[in-house]
C-alpha positions in Angstrom: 4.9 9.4 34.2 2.2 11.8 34.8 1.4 15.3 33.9 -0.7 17.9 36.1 -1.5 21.4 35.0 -3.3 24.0 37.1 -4.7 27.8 35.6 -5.6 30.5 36.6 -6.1 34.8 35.8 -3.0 36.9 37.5 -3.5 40.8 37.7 -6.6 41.2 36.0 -6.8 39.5 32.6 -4.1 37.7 32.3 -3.5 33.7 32.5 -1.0 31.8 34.6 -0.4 28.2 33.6 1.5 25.8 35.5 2.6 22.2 33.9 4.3 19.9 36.4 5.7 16.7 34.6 6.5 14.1 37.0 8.8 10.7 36.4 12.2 9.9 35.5 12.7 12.7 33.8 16.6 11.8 32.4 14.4 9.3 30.1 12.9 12.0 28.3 14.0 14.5 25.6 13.8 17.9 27.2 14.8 21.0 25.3 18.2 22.8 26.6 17.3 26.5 27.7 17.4 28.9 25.0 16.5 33.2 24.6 12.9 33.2 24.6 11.8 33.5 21.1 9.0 32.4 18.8 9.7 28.8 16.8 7.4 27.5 14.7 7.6 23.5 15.3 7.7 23.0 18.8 5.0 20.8 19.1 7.5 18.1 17.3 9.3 17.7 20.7 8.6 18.1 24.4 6.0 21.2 24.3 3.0 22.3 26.9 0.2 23.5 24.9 -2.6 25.9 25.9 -5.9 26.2 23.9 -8.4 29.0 24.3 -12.0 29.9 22.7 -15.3 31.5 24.0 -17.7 29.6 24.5 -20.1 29.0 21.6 -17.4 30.4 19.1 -15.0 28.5 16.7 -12.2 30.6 16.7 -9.7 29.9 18.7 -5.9 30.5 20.0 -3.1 28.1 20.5 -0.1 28.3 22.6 2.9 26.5 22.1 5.1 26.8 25.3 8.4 24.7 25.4 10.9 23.6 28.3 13.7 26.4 26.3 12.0 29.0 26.9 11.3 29.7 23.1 7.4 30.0 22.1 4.7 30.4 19.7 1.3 31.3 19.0 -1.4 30.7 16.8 -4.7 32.0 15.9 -7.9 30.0 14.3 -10.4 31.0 12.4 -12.2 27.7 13.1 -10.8 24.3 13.1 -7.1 24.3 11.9 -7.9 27.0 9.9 -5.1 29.1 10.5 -4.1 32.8 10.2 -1.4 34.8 11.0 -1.1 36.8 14.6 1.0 39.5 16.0 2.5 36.8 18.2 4.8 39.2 19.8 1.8 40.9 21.1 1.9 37.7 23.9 5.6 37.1 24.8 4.9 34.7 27.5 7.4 34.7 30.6 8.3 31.0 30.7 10.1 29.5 33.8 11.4 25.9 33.9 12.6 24.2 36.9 14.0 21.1 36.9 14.3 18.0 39.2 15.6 14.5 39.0 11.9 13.4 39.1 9.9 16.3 38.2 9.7 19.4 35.6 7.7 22.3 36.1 7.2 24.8 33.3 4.8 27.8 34.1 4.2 30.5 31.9 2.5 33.9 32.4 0.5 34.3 28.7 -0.9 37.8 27.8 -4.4 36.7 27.3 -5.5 40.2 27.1 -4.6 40.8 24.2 -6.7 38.2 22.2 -9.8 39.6 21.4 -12.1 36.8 22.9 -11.1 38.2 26.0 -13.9 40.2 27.5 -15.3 41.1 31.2 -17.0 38.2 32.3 -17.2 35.9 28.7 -16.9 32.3 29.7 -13.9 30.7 28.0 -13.3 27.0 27.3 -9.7 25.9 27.6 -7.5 22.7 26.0 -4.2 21.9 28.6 -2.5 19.4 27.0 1.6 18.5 26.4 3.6 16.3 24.0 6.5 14.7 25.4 8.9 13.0 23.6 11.5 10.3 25.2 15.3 9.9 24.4 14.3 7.1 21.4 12.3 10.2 19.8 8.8 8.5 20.1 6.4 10.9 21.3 3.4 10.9 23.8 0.5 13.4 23.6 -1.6 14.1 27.0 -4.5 16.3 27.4 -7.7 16.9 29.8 -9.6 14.8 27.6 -8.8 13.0 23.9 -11.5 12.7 21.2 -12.4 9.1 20.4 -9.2 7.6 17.7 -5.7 9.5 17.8 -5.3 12.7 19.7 -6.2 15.6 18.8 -5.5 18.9 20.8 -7.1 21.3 18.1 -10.4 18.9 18.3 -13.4 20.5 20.2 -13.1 17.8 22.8 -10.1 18.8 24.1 -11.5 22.0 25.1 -13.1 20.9 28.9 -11.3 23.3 31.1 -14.3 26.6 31.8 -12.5 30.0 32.9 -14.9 33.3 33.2 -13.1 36.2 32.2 -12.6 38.7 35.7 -14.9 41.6 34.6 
C-alpha cells in the first residue's frame, strides 16, 4: 500500500489537497458516502488529515477529511491544546473516487478563513492519513514521524512549506 498527497492554493487563498491511496483497496475499511457534515472522531477510522501553522507560531489548525464526505476541524492554541472553532466557517468540498486499486479523496479547504492566513506568510503543513483494514487495526502515514509512535499533532510532522499568494 502506499499513500501520495500533493497541495496546492486554488483561486487566491484557498488550499487544494489531493490524497491518492493506492493497493488493494477491498482489504481496507473505507467509510460509505454520507451528507457532508462535521463528526468529531474520524480520525478513529480511515481519515486524511491536513495540518497547518505559520511558521515560527505554535498555533495551529487541523483537518479531519474522511472518504464519506463528513468532516471536521480543529483549532490549537499550541500543542493539543485545543479550542473551539466556527468549523462551518471551512465546509470543505470533499470528492472520493474510487478504484479496485486506488482511492482518491481531494478536498477544497477554505484556508482563508483561518487567521494565519496572510499575503505572503510562509506556512508549514502536516499531510498525513490513518487507514484502518477490514480486522479494525489501524496504520498512520505522514510526511515524516517523530522518533517513537506517530504523532501527527507533533512539530515534526509539520515539513510540507506553502507561501501564502499575496
Amino acid at each position: 500500500m502506499s499513500i501520495k498527497a500533493a497541495i496546492g492554493w486554488k483561486r487566491g487563498r484557498t488550499l487544494k489537497v489531493v490524497y491518492t491511496l493506492n493497493g488493494v483497496i477491498d482489504r481496507l475499511r473505507i467509510p460509505p458516502r454520507r451528507p457532508a457534515r462535521t463528526v468529531d472522531g474520524l480520525w478513529q477510522h480511515t481519515c486524511f488529515e491536513l495540518f497547518i501553522s505559520a511558521q515560527n507560531d505554535t498555533e495551529y489548525y487541523e483537518f479531519n477529511l474522511s472518504p464519506s464526505s463528513e468532516w471536521a476541524a480543529y483549532g490549537f492554541r499550541a500543542y493539543r491544546d485545543a479550542y473551539s472553532i466556527d468549523s462551518d466557517d471551512f465546509d470543505p468540498k470533499i470528492s472520493v473516487q474510487q478504484v479496485a486499486a486506488a482511492l482518491d479523496l481531494s478536498a477544497v479547504v477554505r484556508a482563508d478563513r483561518l487567521p494565519v492566513i496572510e499575503p505572503k506568510i510562509r506556512l508549514l503543513v502536516g499531510l498525513s492519513a490513518v487507514i484502518e483494514d477490514v480486522n479494525g487495526s489501524l496504520s498512520y502515514w505522514s510526511l515524516k514521524h517523530p522518533t517513537g509512535k506517530p504523532d501527527f499533532h507533533h512539530a515534526d510532522n509539520f515539513t510540507l512549506e506553502l507561501v501564502v499568494p499575496g
